[in-house]
C-alpha positions in Angstrom: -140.3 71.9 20.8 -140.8 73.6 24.1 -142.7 71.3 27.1 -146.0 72.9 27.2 -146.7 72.2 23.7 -145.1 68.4 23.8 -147.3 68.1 27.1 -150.2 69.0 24.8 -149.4 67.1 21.9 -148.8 63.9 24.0 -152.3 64.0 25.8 -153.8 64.7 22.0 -152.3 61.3 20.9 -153.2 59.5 23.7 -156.7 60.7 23.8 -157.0 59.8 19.7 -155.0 56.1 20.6 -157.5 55.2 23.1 -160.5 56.2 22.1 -159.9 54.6 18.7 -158.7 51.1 19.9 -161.7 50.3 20.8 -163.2 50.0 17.8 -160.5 48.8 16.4 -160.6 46.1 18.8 -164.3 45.4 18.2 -165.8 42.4 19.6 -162.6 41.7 21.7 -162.8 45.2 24.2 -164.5 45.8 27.4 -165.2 49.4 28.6 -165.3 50.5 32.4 -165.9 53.3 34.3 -163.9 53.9 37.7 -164.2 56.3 40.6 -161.6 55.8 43.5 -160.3 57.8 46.6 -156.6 57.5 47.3 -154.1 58.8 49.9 -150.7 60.0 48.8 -147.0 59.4 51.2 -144.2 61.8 50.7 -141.5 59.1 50.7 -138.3 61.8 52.0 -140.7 64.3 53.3 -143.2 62.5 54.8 -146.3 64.6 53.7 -149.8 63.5 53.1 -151.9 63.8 50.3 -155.8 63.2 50.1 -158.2 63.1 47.0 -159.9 61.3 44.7 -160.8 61.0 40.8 -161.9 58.6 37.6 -160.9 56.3 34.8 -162.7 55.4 31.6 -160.9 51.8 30.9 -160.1 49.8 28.3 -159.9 46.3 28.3 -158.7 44.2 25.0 -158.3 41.0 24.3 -160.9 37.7 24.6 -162.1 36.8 27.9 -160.6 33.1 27.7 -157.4 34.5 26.6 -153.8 33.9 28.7 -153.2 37.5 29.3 -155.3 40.8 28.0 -154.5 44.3 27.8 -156.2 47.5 29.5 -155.8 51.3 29.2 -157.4 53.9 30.7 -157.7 57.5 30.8 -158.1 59.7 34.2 -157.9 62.4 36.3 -157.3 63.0 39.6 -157.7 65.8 42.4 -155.1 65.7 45.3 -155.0 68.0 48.6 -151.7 68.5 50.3 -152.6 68.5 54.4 -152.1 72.3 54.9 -150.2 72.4 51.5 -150.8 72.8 47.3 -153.7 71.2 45.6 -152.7 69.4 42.4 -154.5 68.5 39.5 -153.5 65.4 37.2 -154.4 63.6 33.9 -153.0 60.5 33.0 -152.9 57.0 30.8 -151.7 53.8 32.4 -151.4 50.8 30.4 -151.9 46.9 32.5 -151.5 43.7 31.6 -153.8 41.1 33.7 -154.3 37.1 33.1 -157.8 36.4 31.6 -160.5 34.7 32.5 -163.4 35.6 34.4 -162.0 35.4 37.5 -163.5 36.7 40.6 -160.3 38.2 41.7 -157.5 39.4 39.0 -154.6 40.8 39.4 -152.9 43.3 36.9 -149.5 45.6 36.9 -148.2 48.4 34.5 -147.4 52.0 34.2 -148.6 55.5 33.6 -147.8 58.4 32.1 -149.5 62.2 33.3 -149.5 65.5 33.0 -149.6 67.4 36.7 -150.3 70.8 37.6 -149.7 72.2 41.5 -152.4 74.9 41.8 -153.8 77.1 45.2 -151.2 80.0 47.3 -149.1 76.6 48.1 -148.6 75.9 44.7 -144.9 73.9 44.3 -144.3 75.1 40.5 -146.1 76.2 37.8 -147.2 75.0 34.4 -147.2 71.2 33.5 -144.9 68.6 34.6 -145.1 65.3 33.0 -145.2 62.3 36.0 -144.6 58.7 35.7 -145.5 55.4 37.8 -145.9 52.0 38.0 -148.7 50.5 39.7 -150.1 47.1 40.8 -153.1 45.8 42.1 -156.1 43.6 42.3 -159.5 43.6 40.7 -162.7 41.7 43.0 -166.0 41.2 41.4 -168.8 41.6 43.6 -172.0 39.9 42.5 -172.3 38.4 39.3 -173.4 38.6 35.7 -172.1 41.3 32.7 -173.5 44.1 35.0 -171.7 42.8 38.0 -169.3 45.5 40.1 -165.4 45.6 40.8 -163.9 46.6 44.3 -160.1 47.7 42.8 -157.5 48.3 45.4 -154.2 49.7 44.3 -150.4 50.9 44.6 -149.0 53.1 43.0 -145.4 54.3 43.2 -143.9 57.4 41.2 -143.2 60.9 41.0 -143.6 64.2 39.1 -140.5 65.6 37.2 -138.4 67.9 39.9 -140.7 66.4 42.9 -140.2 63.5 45.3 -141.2 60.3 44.6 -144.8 59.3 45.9 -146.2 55.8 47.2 -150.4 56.2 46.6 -153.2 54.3 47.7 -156.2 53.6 45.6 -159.7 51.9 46.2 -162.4 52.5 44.1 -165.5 51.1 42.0 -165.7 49.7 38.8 -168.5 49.1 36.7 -168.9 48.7 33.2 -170.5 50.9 30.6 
């Protein structure tokens, strides 16, 4: 099977996965909406990356349980200063304690599909990317409608490209 059509194949299953876990998960799942900026450091070449993007998330497991589960799906837009543009879908997995807690922490890993794109362009086609990532959740205000400031790191790379340290903050509010 050649990498295009894996690529393709892989994002299908994903997309199917989380979009039917939640009603698997009934009762038990949260949905959230995220939009976030982040910067993006070369780690051996030192370059800068600006851009920003979204995440529909997943969140299963009861609110008074020990530990719960969250997925999301996203894309992201970065800009190379004076270099390629690149394009980026992806699906992390986290696992966080429960509670409703004003602050909560949570760590995982994602898995994406990149594409380099504009006259700097650094290869064609897709290449398949992979991170870890940690960070912390803050509610501001309060209630079921209530907001979350997320800051977050991010550390990684895309197959045949330097590894990456990014920077996220963002929004999150349920839907």
């Amino acid at each position: 099977m050649n990498v295009r059509r894996s690529n393709r194949l892989g994002l299908l299953v994903v997309t199917i996965a989380t979009a039917a876990a939640p009603a698997v998960a009934g009762a038990q799942s949260q949905r959230q909406a995220e939009a976030h900026g982040n910067y993006s450091r070369g780690m051996t070449s030192e370059s800068n990356a600006w851009g920003a993007g979204g995440q529909l998330q997943f969140i299963w497991g009861a609110s008074e349980a020990p530990a719960q589960l969250g997925g999301s799906l996203g894309g992201d837009y970065t800009k190379q200063s004076g270099g390629a543009s690149q394009w980026n879908t992806s699906l992390d997995l986290v696992l966080q304690p429960g509670g409703d807690k004003v602050v909560t922490p949570y760590a995982g890993g994602s898995i994406g599909s990149n594409w380099s794109t504009g006259r700097a362009a650094m290869w064609s086609g897709a290449r398949a990317g992979f991170e870890t990532l940690a960070g912390l959740q803050v509610k501001v205000g309060g209630g079921e409608s209530s907001r979350t400031i997320k800051v977050e790191e991010r550390y990684g790379y895309v197959r045949g490209q330097e590894h990456t340290l990014v920077t996220r903050l963002g929004i999150v509010v349920p839907y």
